[in-house]
C-alpha positions in Angstrom: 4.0 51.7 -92.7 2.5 50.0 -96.1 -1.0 48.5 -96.0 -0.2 45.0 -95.1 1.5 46.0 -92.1 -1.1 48.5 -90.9 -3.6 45.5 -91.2 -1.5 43.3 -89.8 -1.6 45.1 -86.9 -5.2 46.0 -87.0 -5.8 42.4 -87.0 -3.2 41.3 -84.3 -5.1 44.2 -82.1 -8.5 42.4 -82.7 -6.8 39.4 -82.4 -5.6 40.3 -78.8 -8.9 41.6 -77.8 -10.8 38.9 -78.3 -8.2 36.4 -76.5 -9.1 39.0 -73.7 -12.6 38.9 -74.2 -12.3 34.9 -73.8 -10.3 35.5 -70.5 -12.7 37.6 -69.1 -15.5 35.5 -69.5 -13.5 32.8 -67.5 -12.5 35.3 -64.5 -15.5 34.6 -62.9 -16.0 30.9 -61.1 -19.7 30.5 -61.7 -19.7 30.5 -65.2 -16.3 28.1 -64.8 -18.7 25.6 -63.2 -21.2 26.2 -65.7 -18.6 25.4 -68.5 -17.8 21.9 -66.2 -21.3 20.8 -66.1 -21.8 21.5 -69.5 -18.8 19.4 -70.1 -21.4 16.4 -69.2 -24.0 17.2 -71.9 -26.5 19.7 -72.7 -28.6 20.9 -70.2 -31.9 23.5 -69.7 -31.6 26.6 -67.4 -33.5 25.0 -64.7 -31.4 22.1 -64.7 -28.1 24.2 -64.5 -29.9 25.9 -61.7 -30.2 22.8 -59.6 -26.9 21.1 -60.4 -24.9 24.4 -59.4 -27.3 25.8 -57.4 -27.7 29.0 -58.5 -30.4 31.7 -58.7 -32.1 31.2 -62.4 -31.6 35.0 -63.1 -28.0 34.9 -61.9 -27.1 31.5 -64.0 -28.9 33.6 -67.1 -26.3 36.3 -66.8 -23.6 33.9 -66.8 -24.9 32.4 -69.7 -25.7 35.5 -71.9 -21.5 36.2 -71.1 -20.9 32.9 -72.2 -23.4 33.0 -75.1 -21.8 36.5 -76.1 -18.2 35.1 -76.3 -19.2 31.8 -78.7 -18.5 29.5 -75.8 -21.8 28.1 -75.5 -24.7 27.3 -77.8 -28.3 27.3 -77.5 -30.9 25.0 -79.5 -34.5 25.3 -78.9 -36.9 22.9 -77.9 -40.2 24.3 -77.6 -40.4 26.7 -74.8 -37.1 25.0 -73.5 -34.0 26.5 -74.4 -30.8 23.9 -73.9 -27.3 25.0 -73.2 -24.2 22.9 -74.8 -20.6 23.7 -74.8 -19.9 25.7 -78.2 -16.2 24.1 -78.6 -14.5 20.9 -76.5 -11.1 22.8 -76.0 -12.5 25.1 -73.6 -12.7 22.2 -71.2 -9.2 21.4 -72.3 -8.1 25.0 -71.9 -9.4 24.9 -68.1 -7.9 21.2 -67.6 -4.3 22.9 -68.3 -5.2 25.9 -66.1 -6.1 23.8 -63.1 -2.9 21.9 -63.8 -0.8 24.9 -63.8 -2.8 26.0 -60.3 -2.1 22.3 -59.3 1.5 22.4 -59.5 1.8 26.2 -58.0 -0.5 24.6 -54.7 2.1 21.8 -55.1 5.0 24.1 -54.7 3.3 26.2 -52.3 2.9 23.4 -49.9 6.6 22.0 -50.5 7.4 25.8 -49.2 5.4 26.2 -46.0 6.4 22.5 -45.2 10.0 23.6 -45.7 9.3 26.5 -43.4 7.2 25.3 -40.7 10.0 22.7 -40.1 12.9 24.7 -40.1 14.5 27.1 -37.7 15.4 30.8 -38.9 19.0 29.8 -38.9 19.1 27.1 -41.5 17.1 29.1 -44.4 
């Protein structure tokens, strides 16, 4: 194996694990919701706390994950810290997810329809 193919593998491997690393930080549907309302404009801690809810040491976890994987930014205003989506696409990433989830539910439902009005014999 010459050099340029060890690194591009080296790099594909990286490449790979980060895509995982951006995944990962989406698995969970807090910080999903977090991405949403950020979608609407930058917001403070305590605000995220009482649009989603959420316990302010929970949503700070969420956010350091976030944080961590570039997907959210932080600018400091005094002794307030705001939160701000780090890149648009995200949003668009998880508008094509929800799509995909949409047509699967879609199907889904065509199925049990299909079922519950059928008799054994005809399937």
């Amino acid at each position: 194996m010459g050099m340029i193919e060890f690194m591009k593998n080296d790099f594909s491997e990286e490449i790979h694990q980060l895509h995982a690393d951006i995944c990962q930080a989406l698995s969970d549907p807090k910080r999903i919701l977090i991405l949403y309302e950020l979608k609407e404009g930058r917001k403070s801690v305590g605000q995220l706390a009482g649009y989603l809810n959420l316990k302010q040491a929970n949503l700070s976890q969420h956010l350091m994950v976030l944080r961590e994987r570039e997907m959210v930014k932080t600018q400091r205003e005094g002794a307030v810290i705001f939160y701000s989506l780090a890149n648009t696409k995200v949003i668009e990433a998880l508008d094509l997810l929800r799509e995909v989830l949409a047509e699967k539910l879609q199907k889904s439902s065509l199925l049990a329809h299909t079922l519950a009005h059928s008799s054994p014999s005809s399937l």
